[in-house]
C-alpha positions as semicolon CSV with decimal commas, in nm:
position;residue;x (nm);y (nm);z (nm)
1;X;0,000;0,000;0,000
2;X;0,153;0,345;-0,108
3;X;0,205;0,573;0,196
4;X;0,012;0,895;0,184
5;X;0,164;1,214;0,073
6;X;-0,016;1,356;0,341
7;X;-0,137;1,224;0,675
8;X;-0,258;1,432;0,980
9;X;-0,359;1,234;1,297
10;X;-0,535;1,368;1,608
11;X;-0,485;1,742;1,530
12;X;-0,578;1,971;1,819
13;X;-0,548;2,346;1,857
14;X;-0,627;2,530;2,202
15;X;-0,579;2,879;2,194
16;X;-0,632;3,045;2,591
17;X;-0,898;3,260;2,698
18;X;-0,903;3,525;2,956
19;X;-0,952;3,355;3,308
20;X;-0,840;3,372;3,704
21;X;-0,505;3,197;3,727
22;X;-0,678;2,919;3,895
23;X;-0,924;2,823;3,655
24;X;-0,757;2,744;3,240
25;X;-0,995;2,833;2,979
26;X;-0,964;2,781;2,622
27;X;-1,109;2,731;2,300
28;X;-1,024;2,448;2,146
29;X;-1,022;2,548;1,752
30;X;-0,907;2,236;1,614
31;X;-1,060;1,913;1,762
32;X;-0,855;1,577;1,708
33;X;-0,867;1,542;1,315
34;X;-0,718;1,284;1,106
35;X;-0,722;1,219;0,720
36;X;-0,493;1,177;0,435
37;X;-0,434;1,288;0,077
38;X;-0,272;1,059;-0,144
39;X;-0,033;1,145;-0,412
40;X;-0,177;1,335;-0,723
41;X;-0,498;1,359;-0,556
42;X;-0,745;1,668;-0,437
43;X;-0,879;1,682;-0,123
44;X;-1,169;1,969;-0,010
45;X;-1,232;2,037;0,334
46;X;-1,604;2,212;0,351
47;X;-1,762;2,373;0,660
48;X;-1,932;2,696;0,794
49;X;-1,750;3,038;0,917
50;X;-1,635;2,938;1,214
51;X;-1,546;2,564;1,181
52;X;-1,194;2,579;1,211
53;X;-1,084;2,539;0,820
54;X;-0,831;2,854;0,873
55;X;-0,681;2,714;1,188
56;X;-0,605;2,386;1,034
57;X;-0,480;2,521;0,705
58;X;-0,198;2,713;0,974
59;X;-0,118;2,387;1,125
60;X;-0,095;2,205;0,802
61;X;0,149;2,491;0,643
62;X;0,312;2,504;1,010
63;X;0,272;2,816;1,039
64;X;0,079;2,764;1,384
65;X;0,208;2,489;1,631
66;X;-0,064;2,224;1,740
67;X;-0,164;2,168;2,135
68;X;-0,180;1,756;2,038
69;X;-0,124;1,560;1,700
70;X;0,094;1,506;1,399
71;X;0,129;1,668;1,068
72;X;0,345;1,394;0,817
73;X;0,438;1,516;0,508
74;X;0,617;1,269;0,268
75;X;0,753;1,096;0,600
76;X;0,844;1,340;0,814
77;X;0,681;1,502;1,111
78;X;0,653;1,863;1,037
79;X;0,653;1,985;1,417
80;X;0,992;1,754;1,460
81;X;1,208;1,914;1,230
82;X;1,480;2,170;1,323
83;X;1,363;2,500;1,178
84;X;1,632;2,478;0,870
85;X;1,541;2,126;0,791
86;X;1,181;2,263;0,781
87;X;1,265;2,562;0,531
88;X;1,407;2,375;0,268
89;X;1,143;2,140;0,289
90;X;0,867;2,423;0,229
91;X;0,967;2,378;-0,148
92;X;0,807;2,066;-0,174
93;X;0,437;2,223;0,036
94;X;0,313;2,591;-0,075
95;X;0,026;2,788;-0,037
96;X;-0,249;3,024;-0,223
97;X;-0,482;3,223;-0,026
98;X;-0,770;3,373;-0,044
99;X;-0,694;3,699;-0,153
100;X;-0,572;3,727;-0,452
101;X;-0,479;4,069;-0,423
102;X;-0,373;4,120;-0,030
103;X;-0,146;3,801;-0,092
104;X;0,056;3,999;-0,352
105;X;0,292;4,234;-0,269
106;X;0,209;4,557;-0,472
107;X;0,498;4,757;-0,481
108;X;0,721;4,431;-0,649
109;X;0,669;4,322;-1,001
110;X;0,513;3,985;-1,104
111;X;0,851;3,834;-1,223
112;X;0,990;3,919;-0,872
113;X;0,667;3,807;-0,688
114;X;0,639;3,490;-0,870
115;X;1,035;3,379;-0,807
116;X;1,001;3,456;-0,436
117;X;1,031;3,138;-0,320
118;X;1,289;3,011;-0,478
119;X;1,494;3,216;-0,279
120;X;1,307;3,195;0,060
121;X;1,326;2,771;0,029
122;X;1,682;2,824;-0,089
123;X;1,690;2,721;-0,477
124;X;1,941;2,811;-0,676
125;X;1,901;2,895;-1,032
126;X;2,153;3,160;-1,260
127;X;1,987;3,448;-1,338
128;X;1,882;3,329;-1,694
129;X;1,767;2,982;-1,551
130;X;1,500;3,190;-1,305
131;X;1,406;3,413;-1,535
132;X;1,299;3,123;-1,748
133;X;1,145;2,917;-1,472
134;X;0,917;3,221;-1,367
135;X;0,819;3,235;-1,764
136;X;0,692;2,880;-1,776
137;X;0,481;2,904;-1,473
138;X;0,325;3,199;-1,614
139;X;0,252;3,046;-1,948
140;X;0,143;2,763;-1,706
141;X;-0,099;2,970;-1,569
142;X;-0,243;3,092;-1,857
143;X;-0,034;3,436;-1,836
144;X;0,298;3,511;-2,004
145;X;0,627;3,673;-2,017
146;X;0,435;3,978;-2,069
147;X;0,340;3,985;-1,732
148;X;0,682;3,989;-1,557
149;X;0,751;4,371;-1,542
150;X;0,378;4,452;-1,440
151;X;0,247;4,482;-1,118
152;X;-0,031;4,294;-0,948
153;X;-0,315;4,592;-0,984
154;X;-0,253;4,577;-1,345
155;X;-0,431;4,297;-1,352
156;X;-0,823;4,123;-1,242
157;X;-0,901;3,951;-0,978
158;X;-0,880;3,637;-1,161
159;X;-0,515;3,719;-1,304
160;X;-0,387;3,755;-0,986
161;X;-0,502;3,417;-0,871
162;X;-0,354;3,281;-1,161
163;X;-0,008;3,506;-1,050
164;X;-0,021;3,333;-0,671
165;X;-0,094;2,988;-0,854
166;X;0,237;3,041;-1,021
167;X;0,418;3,131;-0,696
168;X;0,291;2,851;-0,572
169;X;0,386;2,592;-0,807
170;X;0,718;2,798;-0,890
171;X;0,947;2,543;-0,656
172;X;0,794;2,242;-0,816
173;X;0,585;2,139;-0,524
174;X;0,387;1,802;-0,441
175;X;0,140;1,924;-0,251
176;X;-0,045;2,285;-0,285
177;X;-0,321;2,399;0,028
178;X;-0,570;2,635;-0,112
179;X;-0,714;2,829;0,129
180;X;-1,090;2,988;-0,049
181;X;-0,868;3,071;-0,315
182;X;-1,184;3,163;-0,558
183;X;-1,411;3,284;-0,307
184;X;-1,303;3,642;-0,378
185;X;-1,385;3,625;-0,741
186;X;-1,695;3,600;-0,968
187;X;-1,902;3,340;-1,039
188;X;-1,715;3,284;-1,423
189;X;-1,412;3,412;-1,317
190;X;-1,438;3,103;-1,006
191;X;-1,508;2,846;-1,296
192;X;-1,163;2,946;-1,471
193;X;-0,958;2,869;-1,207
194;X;-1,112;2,560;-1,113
195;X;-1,034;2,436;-1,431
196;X;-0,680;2,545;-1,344
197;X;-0,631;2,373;-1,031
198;X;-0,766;2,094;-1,179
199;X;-0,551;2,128;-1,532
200;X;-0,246;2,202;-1,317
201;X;-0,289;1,884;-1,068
202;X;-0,356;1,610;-1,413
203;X;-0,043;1,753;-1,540
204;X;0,208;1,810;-1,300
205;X;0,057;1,517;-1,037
206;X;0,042;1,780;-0,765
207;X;-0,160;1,703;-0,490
208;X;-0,446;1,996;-0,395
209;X;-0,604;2,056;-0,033
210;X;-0,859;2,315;-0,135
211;X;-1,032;2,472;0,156
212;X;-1,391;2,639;0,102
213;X;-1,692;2,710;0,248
214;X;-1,899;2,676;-0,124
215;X;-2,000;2,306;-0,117
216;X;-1,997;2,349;-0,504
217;X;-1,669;2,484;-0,573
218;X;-1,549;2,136;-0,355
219;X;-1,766;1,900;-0,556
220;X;-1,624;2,024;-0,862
221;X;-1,283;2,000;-0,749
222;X;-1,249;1,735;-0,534
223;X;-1,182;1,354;-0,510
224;X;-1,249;1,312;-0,159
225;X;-1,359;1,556;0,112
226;X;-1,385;1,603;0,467
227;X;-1,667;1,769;0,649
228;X;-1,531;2,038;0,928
229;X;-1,809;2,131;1,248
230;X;-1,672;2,307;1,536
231;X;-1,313;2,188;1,493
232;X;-1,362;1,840;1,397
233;X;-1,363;1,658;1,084
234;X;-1,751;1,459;1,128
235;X;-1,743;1,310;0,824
236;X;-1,506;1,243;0,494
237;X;-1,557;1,003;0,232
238;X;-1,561;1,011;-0,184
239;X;-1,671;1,320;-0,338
240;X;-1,937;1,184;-0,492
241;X;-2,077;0,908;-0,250
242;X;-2,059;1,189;0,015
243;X;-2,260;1,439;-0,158
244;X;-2,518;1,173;-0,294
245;X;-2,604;1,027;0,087
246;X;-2,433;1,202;0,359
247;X;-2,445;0,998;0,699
248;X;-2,376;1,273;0,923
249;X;-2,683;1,517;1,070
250;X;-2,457;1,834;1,030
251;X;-2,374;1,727;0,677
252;X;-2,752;1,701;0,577
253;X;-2,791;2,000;0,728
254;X;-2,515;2,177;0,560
255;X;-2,619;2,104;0,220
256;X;-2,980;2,138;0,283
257;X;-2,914;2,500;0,360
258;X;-2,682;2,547;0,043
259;X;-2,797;2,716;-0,234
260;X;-2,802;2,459;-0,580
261;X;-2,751;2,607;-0,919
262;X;-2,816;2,405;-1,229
263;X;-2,503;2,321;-1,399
């Protein structure tokens, strides 16, 4: 059996509240959640405001450090590595977010923007060798080297997803977290770069964990997903056996209260 690319276990996140010295409160964000994502595959995570999907996209990016559990990214524990070891291994795990314009820097141009992280994870390219990898991922993107000397308001909404996309997949990752990254953007404009993430991962094998609230954008997307209620994961299963009979009450619940659109 092929080990997963990804593989959280028992995940928890308590973050203190204000209380007497003698009596410990805190909210407990992110409640015990496991799952995995294979290799090459897509995995949503779905729940309301409030459900923990942003505290758990921190602890998978380890950018947050869990009370309990494990975060295992091909093999190794990301909360056990020294803080060098866990740099250069950021190359291989990168992140969009959800806004496409606050996650841009606007006083650099896209060609700088886009080769950030090779330098940040500690890849080293000549000059000409950069210049050329930033191309491709543009042209990957459905952009071009047109696009290097601009900067990010130059271009939509849409564009600029497309420009984080690039930064994302500029190191040659295996595994991408998307955190909303098309809730900020039209309806058509959302439909573009769906097809995108879904383009990218058939032909470069990277593995997706897209993170939304729209239970559409995730059935689109998706091979499996997880269901997130107050900090835990209460159900995950197949895309589409899930959203044809879902077991769990909050589940039903959730998608009886979503609004449907004909395709």
């Amino acid at each position: 059996m092929t080990a997963p690319l990804l593989a959280v276990a028992g995940l928890t996140r308590d973050y203190p509240l204000p209380s007497p010295p003698w009596r410990r409160l805190v909210h407990r964000a992110v409640d015990g959640v496991s799952f995995e994502v294979a290799a090459g595959s897509i995995f949503g995570i779905v729940g309301e405001s409030g459900a923990g999907k942003s505290t758990l996209v921190r602890l998978l990016m380890a950018l947050d450090r869990p009370t309990a559990g494990t975060v295992r990214f091909a093999g190794e524990d990301l909360f056990g590595l020294a803080p060098h070891d866990l740099r250069a291994l950021r190359r291989d795990f990168q992140m969009v977010f959800q806004d496409p314009f606050g996650s841009l820097d606007p006083r650099q141009r896209v060609g700088r923007i886009v080769a950030e992280p090779l330098s940040v994870t500690g890849v080293r390219l000549s000059r000409a060798a950069r210049r050329d990898r930033v191309v491709e991922m543009l042209e990957d993107v459905g952009l071009g080297a047109e696009a290097l000397d601009r900067y990010p308001h130059a271009f939509s909404g849409g564009q600029r997803q497309r420009i984080a996309l690039a930064r994302a997949l500029i190191t040659r990752p295996k595994l991408v977290i998307a955190d909303e990254p098309v809730s900020a953007l039209d309806l058509s404009v959302q439909a573009q770069v769906i097809n995108l993430i879904l383009d990218l991962s058939a032909r470069h094998g990277v593995s997706f964990v897209v993170v939304s609230h729209d239970l559409e954008v995730i059935e689109c997307v998706a091979d499996r997903v997880g269901v997130m209620h107050r900090g835990r994961l209460v159900e995950e299963g197949e895309t589409a056996a899930l959203f044809a009979a879902p077991r769990h009450p909050y589940t039903r619940q959730l998608f009886a209260a979503a609004p449907r659109f004909a395709p």
